[in-house]
C-alpha positions in Angstrom: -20.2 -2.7 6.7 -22.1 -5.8 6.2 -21.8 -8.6 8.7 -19.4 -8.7 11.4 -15.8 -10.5 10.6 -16.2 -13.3 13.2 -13.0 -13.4 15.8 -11.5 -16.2 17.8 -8.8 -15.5 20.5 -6.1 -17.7 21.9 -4.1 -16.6 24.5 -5.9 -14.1 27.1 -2.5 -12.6 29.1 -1.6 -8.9 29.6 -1.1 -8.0 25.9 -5.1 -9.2 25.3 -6.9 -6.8 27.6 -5.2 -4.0 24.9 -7.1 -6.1 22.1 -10.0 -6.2 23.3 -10.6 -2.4 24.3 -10.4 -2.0 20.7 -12.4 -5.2 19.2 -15.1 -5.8 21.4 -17.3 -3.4 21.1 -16.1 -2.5 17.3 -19.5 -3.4 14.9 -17.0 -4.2 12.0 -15.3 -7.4 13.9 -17.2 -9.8 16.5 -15.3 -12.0 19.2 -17.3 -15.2 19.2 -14.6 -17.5 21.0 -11.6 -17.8 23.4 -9.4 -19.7 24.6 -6.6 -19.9 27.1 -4.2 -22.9 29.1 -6.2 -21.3 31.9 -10.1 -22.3 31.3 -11.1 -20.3 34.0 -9.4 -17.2 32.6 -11.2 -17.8 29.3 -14.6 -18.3 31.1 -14.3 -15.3 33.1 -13.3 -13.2 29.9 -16.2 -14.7 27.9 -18.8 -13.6 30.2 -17.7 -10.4 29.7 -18.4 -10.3 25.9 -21.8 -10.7 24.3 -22.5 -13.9 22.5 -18.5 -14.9 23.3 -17.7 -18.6 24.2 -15.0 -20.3 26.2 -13.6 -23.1 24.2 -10.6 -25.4 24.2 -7.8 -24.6 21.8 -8.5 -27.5 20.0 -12.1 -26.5 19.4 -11.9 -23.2 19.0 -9.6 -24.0 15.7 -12.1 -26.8 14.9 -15.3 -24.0 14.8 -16.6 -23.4 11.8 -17.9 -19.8 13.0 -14.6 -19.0 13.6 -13.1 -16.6 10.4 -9.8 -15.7 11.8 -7.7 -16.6 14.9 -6.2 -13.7 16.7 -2.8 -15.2 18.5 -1.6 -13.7 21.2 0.6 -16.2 22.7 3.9 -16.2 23.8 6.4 -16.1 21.4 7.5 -19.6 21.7 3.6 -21.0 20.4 3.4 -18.2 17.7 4.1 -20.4 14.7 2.1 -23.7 16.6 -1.0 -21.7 17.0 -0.4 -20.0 13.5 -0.2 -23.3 11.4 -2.6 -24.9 13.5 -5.0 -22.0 12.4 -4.4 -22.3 8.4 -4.7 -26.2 8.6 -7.7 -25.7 9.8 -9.2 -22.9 6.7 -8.6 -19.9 8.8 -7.2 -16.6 9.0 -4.6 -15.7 11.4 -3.3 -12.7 12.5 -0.5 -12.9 15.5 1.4 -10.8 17.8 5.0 -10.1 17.4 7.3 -11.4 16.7 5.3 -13.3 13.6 7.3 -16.6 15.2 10.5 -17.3 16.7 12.2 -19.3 14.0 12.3 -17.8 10.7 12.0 -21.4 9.4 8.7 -21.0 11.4 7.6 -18.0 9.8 8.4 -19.1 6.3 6.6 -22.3 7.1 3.2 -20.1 7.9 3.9 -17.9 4.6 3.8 -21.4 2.6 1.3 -22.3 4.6 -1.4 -19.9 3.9 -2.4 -20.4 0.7 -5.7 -18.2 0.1 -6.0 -17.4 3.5 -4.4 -14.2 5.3 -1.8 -14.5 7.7 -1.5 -10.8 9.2 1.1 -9.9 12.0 2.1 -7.3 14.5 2.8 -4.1 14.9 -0.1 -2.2 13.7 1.0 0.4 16.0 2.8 1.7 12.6 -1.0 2.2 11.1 -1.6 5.2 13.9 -1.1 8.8 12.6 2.6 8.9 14.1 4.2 6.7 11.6 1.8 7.1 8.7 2.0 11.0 8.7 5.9 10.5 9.1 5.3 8.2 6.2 3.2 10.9 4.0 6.4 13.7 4.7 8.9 10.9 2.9 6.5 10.2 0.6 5.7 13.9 -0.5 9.4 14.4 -0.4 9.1 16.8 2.6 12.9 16.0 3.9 14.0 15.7 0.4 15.4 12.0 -1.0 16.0 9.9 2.3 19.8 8.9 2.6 19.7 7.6 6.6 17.8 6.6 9.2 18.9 5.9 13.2 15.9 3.6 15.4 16.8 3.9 19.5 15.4 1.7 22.1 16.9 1.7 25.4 15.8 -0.1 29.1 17.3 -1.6 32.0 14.7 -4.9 31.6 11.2 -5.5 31.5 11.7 -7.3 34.8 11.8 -4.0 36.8 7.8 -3.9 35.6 6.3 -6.9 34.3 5.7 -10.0 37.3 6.5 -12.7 35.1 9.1 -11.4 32.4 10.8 -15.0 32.1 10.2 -15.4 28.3 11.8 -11.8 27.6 15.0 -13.8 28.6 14.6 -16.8 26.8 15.1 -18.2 23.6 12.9 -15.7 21.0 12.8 -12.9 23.7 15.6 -9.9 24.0 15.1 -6.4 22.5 15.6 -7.1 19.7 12.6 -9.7 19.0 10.3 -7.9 21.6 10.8 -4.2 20.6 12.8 -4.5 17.4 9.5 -5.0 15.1 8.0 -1.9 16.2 10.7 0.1 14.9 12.1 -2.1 11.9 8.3 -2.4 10.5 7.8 1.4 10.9 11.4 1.7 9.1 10.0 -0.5 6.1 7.1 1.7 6.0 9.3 4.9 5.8 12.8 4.0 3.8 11.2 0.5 2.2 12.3 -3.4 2.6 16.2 -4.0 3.6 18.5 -5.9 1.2 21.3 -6.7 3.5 22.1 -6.0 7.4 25.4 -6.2 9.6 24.9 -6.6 13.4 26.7 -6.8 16.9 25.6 -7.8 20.4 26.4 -8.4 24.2 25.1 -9.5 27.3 26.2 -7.9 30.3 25.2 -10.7 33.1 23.2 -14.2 32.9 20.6 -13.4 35.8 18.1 -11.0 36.1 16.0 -10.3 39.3 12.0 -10.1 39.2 11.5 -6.4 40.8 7.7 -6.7 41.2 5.0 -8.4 41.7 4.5 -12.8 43.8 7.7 -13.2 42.3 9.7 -10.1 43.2 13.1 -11.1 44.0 13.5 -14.2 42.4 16.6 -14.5 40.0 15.8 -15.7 36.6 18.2 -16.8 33.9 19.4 -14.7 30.5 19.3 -17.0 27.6 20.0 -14.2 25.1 22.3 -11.2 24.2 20.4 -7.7 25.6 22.1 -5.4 23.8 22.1 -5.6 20.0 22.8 -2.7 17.5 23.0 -2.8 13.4 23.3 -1.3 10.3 20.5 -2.1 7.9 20.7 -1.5 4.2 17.5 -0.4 2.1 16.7 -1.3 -1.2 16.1 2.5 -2.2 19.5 3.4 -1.0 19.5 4.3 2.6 21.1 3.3 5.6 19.4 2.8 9.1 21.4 2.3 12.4 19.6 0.7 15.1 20.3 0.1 18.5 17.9 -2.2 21.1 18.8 -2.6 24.6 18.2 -4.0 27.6 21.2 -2.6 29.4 20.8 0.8 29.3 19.1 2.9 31.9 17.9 6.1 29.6 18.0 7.8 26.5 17.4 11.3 25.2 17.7 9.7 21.5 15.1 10.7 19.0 12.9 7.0 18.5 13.3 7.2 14.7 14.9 10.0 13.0 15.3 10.2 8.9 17.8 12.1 7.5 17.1 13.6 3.8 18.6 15.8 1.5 16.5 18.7 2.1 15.8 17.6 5.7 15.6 15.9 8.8 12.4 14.5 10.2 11.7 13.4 14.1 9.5 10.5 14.0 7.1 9.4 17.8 7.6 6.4 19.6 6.5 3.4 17.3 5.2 2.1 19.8 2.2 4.2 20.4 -0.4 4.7 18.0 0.2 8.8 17.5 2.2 11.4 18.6 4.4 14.3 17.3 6.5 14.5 13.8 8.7 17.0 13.4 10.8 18.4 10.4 13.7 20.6 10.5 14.3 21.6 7.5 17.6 22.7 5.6 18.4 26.2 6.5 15.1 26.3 8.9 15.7 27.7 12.3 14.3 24.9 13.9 11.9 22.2 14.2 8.6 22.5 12.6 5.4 20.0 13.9 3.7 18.1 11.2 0.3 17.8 12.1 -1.5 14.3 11.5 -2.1 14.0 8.2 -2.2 10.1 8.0 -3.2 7.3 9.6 -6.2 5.6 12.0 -6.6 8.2 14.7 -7.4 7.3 18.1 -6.3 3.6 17.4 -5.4 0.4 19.3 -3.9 -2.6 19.0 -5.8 -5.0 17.3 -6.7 -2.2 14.4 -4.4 -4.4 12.1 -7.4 -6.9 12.4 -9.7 -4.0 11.8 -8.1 -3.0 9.0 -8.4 -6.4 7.1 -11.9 -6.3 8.7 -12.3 -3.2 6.2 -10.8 -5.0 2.8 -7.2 -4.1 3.7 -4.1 -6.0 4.2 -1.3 -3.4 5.4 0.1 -5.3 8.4 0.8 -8.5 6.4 2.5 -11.8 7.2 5.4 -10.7 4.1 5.8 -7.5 5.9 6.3 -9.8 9.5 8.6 -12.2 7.5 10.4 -9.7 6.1 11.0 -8.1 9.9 11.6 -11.3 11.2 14.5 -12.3 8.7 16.0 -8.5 9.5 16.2 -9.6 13.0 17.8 -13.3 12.6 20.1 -11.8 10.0 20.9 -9.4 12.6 21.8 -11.4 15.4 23.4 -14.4 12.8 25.4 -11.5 11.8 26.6 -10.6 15.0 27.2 -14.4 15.6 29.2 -14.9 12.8 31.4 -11.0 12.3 30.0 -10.5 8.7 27.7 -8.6 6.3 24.9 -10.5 5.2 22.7 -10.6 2.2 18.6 -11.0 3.0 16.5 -13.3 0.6 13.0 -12.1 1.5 11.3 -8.5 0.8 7.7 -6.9 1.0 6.1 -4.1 -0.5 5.5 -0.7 1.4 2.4 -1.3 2.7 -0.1 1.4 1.2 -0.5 4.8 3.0 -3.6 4.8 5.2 -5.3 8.1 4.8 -6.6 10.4 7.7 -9.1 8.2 9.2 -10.9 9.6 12.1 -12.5 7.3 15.3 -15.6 7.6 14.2 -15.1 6.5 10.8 -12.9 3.3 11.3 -15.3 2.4 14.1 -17.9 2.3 12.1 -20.2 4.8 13.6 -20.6 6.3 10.4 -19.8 5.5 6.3 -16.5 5.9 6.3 -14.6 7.9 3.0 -12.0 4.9 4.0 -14.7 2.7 3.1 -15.3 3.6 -0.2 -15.4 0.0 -1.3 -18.9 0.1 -1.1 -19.1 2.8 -3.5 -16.8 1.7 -6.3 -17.7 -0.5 -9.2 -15.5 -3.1 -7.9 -15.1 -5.2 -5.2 -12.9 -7.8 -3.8 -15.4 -10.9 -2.9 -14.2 -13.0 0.0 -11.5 -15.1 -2.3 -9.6 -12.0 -3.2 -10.6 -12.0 -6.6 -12.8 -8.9 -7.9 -16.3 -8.9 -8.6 -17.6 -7.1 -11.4 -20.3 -4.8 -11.1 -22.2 -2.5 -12.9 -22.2 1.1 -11.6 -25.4 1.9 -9.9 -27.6 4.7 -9.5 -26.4 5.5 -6.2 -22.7 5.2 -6.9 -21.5 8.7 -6.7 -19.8 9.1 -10.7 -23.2 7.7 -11.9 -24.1 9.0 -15.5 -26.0 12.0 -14.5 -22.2 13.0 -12.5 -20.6 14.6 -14.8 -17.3 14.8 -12.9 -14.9 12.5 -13.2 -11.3 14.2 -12.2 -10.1 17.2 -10.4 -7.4 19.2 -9.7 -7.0 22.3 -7.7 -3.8 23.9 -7.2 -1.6 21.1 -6.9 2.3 21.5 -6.4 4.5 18.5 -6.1 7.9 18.7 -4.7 10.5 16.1 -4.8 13.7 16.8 -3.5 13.6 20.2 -3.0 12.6 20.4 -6.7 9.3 22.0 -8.0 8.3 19.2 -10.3 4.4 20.1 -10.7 3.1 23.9 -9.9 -0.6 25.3 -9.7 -2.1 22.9 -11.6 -6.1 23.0 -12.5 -7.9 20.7 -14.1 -11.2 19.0 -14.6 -12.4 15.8 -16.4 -15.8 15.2 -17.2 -17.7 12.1 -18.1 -17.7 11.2 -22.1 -14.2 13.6 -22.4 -11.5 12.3 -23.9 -8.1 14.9 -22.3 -4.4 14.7 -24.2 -1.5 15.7 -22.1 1.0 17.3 -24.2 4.5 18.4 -23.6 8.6 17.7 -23.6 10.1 15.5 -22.2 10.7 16.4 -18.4 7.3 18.8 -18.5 5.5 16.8 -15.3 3.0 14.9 -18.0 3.8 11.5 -16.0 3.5 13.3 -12.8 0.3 14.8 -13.7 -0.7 11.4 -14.6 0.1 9.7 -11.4 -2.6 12.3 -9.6 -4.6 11.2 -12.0 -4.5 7.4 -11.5 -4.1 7.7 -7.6 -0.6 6.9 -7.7 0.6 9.6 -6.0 0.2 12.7 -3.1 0.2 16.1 -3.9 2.7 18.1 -1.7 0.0 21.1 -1.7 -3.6 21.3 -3.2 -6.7 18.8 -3.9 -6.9 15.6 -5.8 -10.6 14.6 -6.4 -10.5 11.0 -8.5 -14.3 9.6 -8.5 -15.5 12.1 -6.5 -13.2 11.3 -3.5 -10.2 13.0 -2.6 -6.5 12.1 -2.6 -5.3 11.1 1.7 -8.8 11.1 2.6 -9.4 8.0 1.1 -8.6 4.3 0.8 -6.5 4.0 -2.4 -6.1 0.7 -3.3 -10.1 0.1 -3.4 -10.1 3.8 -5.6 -7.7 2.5 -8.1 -9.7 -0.8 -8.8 -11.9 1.9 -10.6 -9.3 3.2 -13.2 -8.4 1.3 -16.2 -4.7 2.2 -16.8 -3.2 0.9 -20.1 0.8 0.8 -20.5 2.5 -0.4 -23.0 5.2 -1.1 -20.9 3.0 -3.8 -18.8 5.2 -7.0 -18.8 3.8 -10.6 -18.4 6.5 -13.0 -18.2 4.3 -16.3 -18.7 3.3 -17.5 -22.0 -0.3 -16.5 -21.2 -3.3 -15.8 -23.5 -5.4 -12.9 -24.9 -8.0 -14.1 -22.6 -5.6 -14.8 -19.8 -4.2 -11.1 -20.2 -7.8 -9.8 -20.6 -8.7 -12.0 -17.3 -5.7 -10.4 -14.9 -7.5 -6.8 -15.3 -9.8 -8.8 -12.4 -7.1 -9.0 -10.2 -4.6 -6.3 -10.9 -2.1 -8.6 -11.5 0.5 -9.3 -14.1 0.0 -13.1 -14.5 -2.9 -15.5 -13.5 -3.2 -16.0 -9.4 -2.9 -19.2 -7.8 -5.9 -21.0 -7.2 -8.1 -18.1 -8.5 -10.6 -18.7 -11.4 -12.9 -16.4 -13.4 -16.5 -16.6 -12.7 -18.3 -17.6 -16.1 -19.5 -14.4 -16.4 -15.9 -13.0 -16.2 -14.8 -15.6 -19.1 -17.9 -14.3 -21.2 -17.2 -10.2 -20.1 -13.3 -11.2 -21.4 -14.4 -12.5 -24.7 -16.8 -9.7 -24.9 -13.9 -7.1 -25.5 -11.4 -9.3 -27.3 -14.4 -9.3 -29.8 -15.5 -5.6 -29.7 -11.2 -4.5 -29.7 -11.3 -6.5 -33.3 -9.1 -9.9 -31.4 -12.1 -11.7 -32.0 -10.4 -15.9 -32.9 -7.6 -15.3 -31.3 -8.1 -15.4 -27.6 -5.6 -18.7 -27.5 -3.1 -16.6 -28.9 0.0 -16.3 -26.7 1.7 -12.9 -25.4 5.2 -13.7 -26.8 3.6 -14.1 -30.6 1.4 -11.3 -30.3 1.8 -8.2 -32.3 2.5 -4.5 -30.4 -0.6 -3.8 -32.1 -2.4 -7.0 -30.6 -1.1 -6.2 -27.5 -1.9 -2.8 -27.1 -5.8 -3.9 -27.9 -5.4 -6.7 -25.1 -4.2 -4.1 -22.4 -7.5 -1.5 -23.5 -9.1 -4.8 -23.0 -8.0 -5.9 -20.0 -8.4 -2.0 -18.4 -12.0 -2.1 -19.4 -12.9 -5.3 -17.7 -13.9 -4.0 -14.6 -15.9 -1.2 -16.7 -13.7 1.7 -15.3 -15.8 5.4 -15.5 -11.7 6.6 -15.9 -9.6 5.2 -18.3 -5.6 6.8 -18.4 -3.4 5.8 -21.2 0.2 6.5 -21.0 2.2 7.2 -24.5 0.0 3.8 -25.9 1.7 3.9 -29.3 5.3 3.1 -28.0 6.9 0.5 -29.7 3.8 0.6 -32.4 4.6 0.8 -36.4 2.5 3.3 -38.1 0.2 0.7 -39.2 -0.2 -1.0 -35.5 -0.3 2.7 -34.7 -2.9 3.3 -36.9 -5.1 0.4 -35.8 -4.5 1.1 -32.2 -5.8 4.8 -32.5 -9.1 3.4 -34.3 -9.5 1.2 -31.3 -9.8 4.3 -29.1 -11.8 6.0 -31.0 -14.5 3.1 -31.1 -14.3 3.6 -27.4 -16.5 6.6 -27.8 -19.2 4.7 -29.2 -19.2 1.9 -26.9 -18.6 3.7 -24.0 -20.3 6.9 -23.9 -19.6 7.8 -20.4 -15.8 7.0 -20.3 -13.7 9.3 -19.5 -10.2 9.0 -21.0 -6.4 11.1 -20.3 -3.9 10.0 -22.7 -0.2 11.2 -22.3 2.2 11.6 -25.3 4.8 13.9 -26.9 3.8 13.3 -30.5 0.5 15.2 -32.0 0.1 12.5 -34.5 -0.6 9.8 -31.4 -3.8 11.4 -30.6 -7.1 9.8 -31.1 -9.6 11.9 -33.8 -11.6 11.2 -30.3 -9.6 13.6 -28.6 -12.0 16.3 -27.1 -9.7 18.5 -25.3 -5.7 19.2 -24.4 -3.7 20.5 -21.6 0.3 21.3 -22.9 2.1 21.5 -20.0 5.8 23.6 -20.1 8.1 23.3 -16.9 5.7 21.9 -14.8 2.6 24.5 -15.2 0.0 25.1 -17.6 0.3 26.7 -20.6 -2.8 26.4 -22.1 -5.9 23.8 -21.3 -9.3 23.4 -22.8 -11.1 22.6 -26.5 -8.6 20.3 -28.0 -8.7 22.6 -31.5 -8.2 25.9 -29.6 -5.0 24.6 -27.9 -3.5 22.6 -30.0 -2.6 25.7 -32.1 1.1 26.5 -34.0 1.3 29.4 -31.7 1.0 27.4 -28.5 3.0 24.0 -29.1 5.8 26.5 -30.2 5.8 27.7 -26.5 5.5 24.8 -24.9 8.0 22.6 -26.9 10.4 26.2 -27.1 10.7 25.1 -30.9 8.9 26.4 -34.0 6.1 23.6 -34.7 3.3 24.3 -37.5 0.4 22.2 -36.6 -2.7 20.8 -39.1 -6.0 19.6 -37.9 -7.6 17.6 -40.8 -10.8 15.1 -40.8 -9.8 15.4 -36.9 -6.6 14.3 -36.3 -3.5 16.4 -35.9 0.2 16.9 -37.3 3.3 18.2 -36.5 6.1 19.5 -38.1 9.2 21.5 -37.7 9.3 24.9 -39.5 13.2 25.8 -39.2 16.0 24.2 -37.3 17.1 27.7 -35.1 15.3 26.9 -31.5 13.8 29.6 -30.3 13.9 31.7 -26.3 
């Protein structure tokens, strides 16, 4: 795993001694400061950790060993401790909520620049939520239309001996438990657009029940009992309810309500436990057993997880949280519906990741990082390296792609049924069929984009939910010609954003000489050679179909997937573009290439072999010349089609206009 990602704490109360169960003795992550208003509490916890020390605030933020700041404050110095952090070059990951103010909060976005600001809960990274997450995502309940999030308690001061701040401003349920079930709610459903809220406080004093302090009356700052309506982007609707006033509930933590289905989703506030699906016409509730997530985890595995190249419990993901819960309570405040201005992307799914692998103990399919041709070097930008003889596609690995029985389901619907396939090294695979057929489907597998509902999905020699997708991905060149870039950017600025997976140019990122030189590398060998100043809006289709191959290859991908490249394309840019794939098989032997299209005449004379898919399932697969036939396109396209092969490239024409059965 390389060396240990060097961890500072501030802030040693209750919350900590959960932290560091899982972080001090992890070999990924090394605690090498903390600090605490009480020095003698930080002394007594440094002596406990190997090569720990027990510094100030002030110089603990100051220490240049110091990589990233674990805050776990009260809420009140969340944003202080956080800004303090980033002013002073460091990461910072805090614990919920990511501040009190959302002013706050969008001050620590804007303030983080390079660096990563990472928030609370991870809990939602555990196998409860994330294999609740994998049944949406498979469409296992069928399109989600609604969601309902319960929390109910009579007070944390019947447990906790100093529960003051739970009562004060930037305490209540709602900020204390609300991001444990409004983060796992983004996970499931996506970000919210737009939220409507009430609340109520049923008395101004609480009294301490244990503890020095048991019996003294504190005051109630805040409303205890809030409850919503939240609005996702995709189209759902969550209700939510948080409470302090309530003495108990038999209400399901999170249930999601589909078309096909209903789901039961654990307490997101654990790390596991059980899903269950009851399904439309079932005859009762089915467990799911875990099929996602870090198993075994706790808190502080959101550090781990950055620790290991990720970024899944983000500081957009807490802003976005953190606006749902002002908007909530403003909402209440004010009697209307109101619109939110921030998002955040579903954080990625974490595949099944046992103890021992995200412990370290041993290499880790999650960490496949270290065997991919690219990497992500510590400024976020990727480095790019030639395969090795170790990595596991290496030339004399033949095996590139497979399928093995793969269904996908969506909404009840079979979209994709008993699929096989294999892709070797140096083949070049058309997918072929109408429209509807599954050929997009088929290439999502393909790229890593998507689960299968049943069956195996082996991309680069690792398989689909046993491994960590983002880092797979950086290894498969993907050209579509639907890629937008808004800026006015160059050839070589297109070419350049294949190092980052981005659309446009990153801030404060630039190429490595060697990048600048790999760029102008391909321009020149894609026949753009003189024009890498040329702009995207004055380019050509044609021009900018070679700039996308371009950029793909950048990272030298062993997998390159193109889907339906000639759209928008004149013959002649056609023509050009098709030649441009075809030199591919000269300059890079090894590639391995799936191209999706409906028309026979877009295939590449490079084309070794052809899958036509009909409805979802194979019709035919194999030698490009003995499935491309009259015979078989006339199945799959349910229409009499004569085809031609000659000097290797194919055509296509109708032979009457009366369809046939």
């Amino acid at each position: 795993m390389g060396e240990p990602h060097r961890i500072g704490i501030v802030g040693l109360g209750v919350i900590s001694k959960q932290y560091l169960e899982t972080l001090a003795s992890h070999p990924g992550v090394r605690i090498v400061a903390v600090a605490d208003l009480d020095a003698a509490r930080a002394e007594s916890v440094a002596r406990e950790i190997d090569g720990c020390r027990a510094l100030s605030v002030d110089r603990l933020m100051a220490d240049p060993f110091v990589e990233t700041i674990l805050n776990l404050t009260i809420p009140a110095a969340h944003a202080g401790i956080a800004l303090a952090a980033l002013a002073g070059g460091k990461n910072v990951y805090g614990e919920k909520p990511f501040a009190v103010m959302f002013s706050d909060a969008e001050r620590i976005m804007a303030a983080a620049g390079s660096a990563w600001a990472g928030g609370a809960p991870d809990t939602v990274l555990g196998t409860g939520v994330q294999t609740a997450r994998r049944v949406v995502d498979e469409g296992g309940i069928g399109r989600p239309v609604a969601a309902t999030a319960t929390w109910t308690s009579s007070g944390h001061e019947r447990w906790h001996p100093h529960p003051d701040f739970y009562y004060r401003q930037g305490g209540g349920p709602l900020l204390d438990m609300g991001p444990y079930y409004l983060t796992s709610l983004v996970h499931l459903l996506g970000p919210v657009v737009r939220v409507t809220g009430s609340s109520s406080r049923s008395r101004d004093t609480r009294i301490i029940a244990s503890g020095p302090r048991a019996g003294e009356r504190i005051p109630v700052e805040v409303d205890t009992h809030i409850t919503g309506s939240l609005e996702h982007l995709g189209g759902a609707v969550s209700t939510v309810t948080f409470s302090f006033d309530g003495v108990a509930t038999d209400a399901a933590p999170i249930e999601v309500h589909g078309e096909t289905g209903s789901m039961s989703v654990p307490d997101p506030n654990t790390f596991d436990g059980d899903v269950r699906v009851h399904a439309q016409g079932g005859s009762g509730w089915t467990l799911v057993p875990p099929s996602a997530g870090y198993e075994s985890a706790g808190r502080g595995i959101g550090v781990i997880d950055f620790a290991r190249g990720h970024r899944r419990a983000s500081g957009q993901l807490a802003l976005h949280v953190l606006e749902i819960m002002t908007e909530l309570m403003r909402s209440a405040r004010e009697g209307r519906r109101i619109d939110l201005t921030t998002t955040a992307e579903r954080p990625e799914l974490v595949p099944l990741t046992s103890k021992r692998e995200w412990c370290g103990a041993s290499p880790s399919a999650g960490d496949v990082a270290e065997r991919l041709t690219n990497k992500l070097d510590r400024s976020g930008r990727r480095r790019i390296l030639r395969r090795s003889a170790t990595a596991r596609w290496r030339n004399d690995v033949s095996e590139i792609l497979r399928l093995e029985s793969v269904d996908v389901v969506r909404s009840g619907r079979e979209i994709l049924s008993g699929i096989d396939m294999t892709v070797n090294a140096g083949e070049h695979w058309a997918l072929i069929g109408a429209n509807g057929a599954g050929k997009s489907t088929l290439l999502s597998m393909c790229g890593a984009q998507e689960h299968p509902t049943r069956g195996s999905v082996f991309v680069l020699g690792e398989q689909l939910g046993r491994v960590e997708i983002r880092k797979l991905r950086e290894s498969i060149g993907h050209v579509n010609p639907r890629h937008t870039v808004s800026a006015a950017l160059s050839i070589r600025d297109v070419v350049l954003t294949g190092a980052t997976g981005t659309n446009e140019r990153m801030n404060r990122w630039e190429p490595t000489p060697e990048l600048v030189a790999r760029a102008d590398e391909l321009i020149d060998m894609l026949g753009l050679g003189g024009k890498e100043s040329a702009r995207w809006p004055t380019m050509s289709q044609g021009e900018r179909g070679r700039a996308l191959i371009a950029r793909a290859l950048l990272t030298d991908p062993p997998l390159l997937l193109l889907d339906e490249p000639s759209t928008g394309l004149d013959v002649a840019a056609r023509e050009q573009f098709l030649e441009t794939v075809d030199h591919l098989h000269t300059t890079h032997p090894g590639l391995a290439t799936v191209l999706v299209t409906h028309h026979l005449e877009e295939l590449p004379a490079s084309t070794t072999h052809a899958m036509l898919i009909k409805e979802g399932r194979v019709l035919a697969a194999g030698l490009a010349p003995d499935v491309l036939t009259t015979a078989l396109v006339t199945r799959a396209f349910a229409y009499p089609i004569d085809i031609e092969l000659r000097d290797g490239r194919w055509s296509a024409r109708a032979r009457r206009a009366v369809p046939v059965a």
